[in-house]
N, C-alpha and C positions, 0 to 999 in steps of 0.2 A: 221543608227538606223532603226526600224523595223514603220512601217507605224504606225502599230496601238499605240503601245506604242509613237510615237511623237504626235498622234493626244490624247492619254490623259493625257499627261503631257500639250499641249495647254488648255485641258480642265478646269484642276485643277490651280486655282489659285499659282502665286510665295510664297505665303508666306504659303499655306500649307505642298510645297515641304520643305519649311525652316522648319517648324512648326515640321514634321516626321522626317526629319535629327537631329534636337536638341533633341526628344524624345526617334529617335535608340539610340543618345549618349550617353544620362545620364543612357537608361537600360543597356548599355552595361560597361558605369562604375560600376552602381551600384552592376551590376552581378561578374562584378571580383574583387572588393571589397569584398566581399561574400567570393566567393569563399578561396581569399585569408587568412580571416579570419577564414574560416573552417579548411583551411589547418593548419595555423596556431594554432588552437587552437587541431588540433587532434593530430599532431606532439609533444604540450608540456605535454597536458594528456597522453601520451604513458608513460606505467610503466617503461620504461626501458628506457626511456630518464629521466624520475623522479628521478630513483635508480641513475640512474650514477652522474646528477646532486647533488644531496644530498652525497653519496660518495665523489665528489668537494669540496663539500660548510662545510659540516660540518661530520668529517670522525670521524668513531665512531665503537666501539666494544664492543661486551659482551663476558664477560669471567666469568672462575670460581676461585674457591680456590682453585683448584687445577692446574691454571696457563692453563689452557685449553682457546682457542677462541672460544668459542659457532657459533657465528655471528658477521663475519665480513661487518661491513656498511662502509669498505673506509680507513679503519685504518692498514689493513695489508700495507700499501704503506709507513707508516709511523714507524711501530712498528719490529724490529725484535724479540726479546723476552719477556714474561711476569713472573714473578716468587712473587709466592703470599707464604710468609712465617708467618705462625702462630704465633700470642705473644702473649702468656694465662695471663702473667703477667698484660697485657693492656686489656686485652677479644679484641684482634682488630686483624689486620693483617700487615704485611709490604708488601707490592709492591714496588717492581721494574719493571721499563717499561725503556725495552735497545730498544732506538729510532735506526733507521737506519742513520739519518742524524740529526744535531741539532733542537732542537727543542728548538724555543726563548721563548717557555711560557710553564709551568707546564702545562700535559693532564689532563684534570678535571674525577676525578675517583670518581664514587658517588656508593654506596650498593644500588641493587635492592630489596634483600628479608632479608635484614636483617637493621637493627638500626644502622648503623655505620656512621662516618663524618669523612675526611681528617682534623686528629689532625695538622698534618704536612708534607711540601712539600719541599722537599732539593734538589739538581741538585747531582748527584752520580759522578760518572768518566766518562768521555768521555761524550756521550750521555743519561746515565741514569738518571732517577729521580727513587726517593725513598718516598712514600707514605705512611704514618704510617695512619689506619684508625684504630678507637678505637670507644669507646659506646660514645655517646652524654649525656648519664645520666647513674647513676649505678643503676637506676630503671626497666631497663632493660638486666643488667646481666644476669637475671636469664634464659632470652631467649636464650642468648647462651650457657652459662654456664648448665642449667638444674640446675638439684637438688643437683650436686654437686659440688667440689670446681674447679676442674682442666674444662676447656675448649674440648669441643665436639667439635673437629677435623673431627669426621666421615659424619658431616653433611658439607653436599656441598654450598658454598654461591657465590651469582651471583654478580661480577661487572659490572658499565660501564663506558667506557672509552670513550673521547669525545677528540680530537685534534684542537687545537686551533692555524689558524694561521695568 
């Protein structure tokens, strides 16, 4: 050991030497502590670890009435086709959702832009279910229907589709 550095460790009392060792240690816990919770916490805000999770956890899709997937959140993994048929006689629609594999629980199908509610939910063949949505009141016929008696087709209406497992 180097002269001078032995003559001022004689210097410095023993228990300062202890005093600075216990003080490196706990900054130096303290600092990867830190650290590690930075990292951690940058990694679960990352949009693309968020997206993928939420795709996981709760896989979901919007579509239209014309059976189109607008945006898929996770649900293409579960859905192979959509088929949205009109019933003027109900002012509603019928869905079919042909799962790719079973699905133990009806997919929760709610209207974005329009008044409708899942009248009824039946399991179809094989994989499909079958989703009658209809008006909630006939107070708002007239929203779809317009002024006249038959059902407006040409307007587009948005589902969404939620898989539940």
């Amino acid at each position: 050991m180097h002269p001078k550095l032995k003559k001022l460790l004689e210097q410095i009392e023993p228990w300062h030497v202890l005093g600075a060792l216990v003080i490196g240690i706990v900054t130096g816990f303290c600092s990867t502590i830190g650290w590690i919770h930075s990292s951690a916490q940058n990694a679960v805000l990352d949009e693309k670890f968020l997206a993928t999770l939420a795709a996981h956890v709760r896989p979901a899709c919007i579509f239209d009435s014309n059976g189109t997937i607008e945006a898929d959140l996770g649900a293409e993994e579960y859905i192979e086709d959509i088929q949205v048929t009109p019933v003027p006689q109900k002012y509603g629609f019928e869905i079919t959702i042909k799962a790719k594999r079973h699905l133990a629980y009806a997919p929760l199908v709610s209207a974005v832009n329009v008044d409708l509610f899942p009248e009824s939910v039946t399991r179809g063949k094989m994989n499909d279910w079958k989703i009658l949505m209809t008006q909630q009141t006939t107070m708002h016929v007239a929203y779809i229907v317009g002024d006249n008696i038959s059902m407006d087709t040409n307007t587009v209406y948005r589902f969404k589709l939620e898989i539940l497992h």
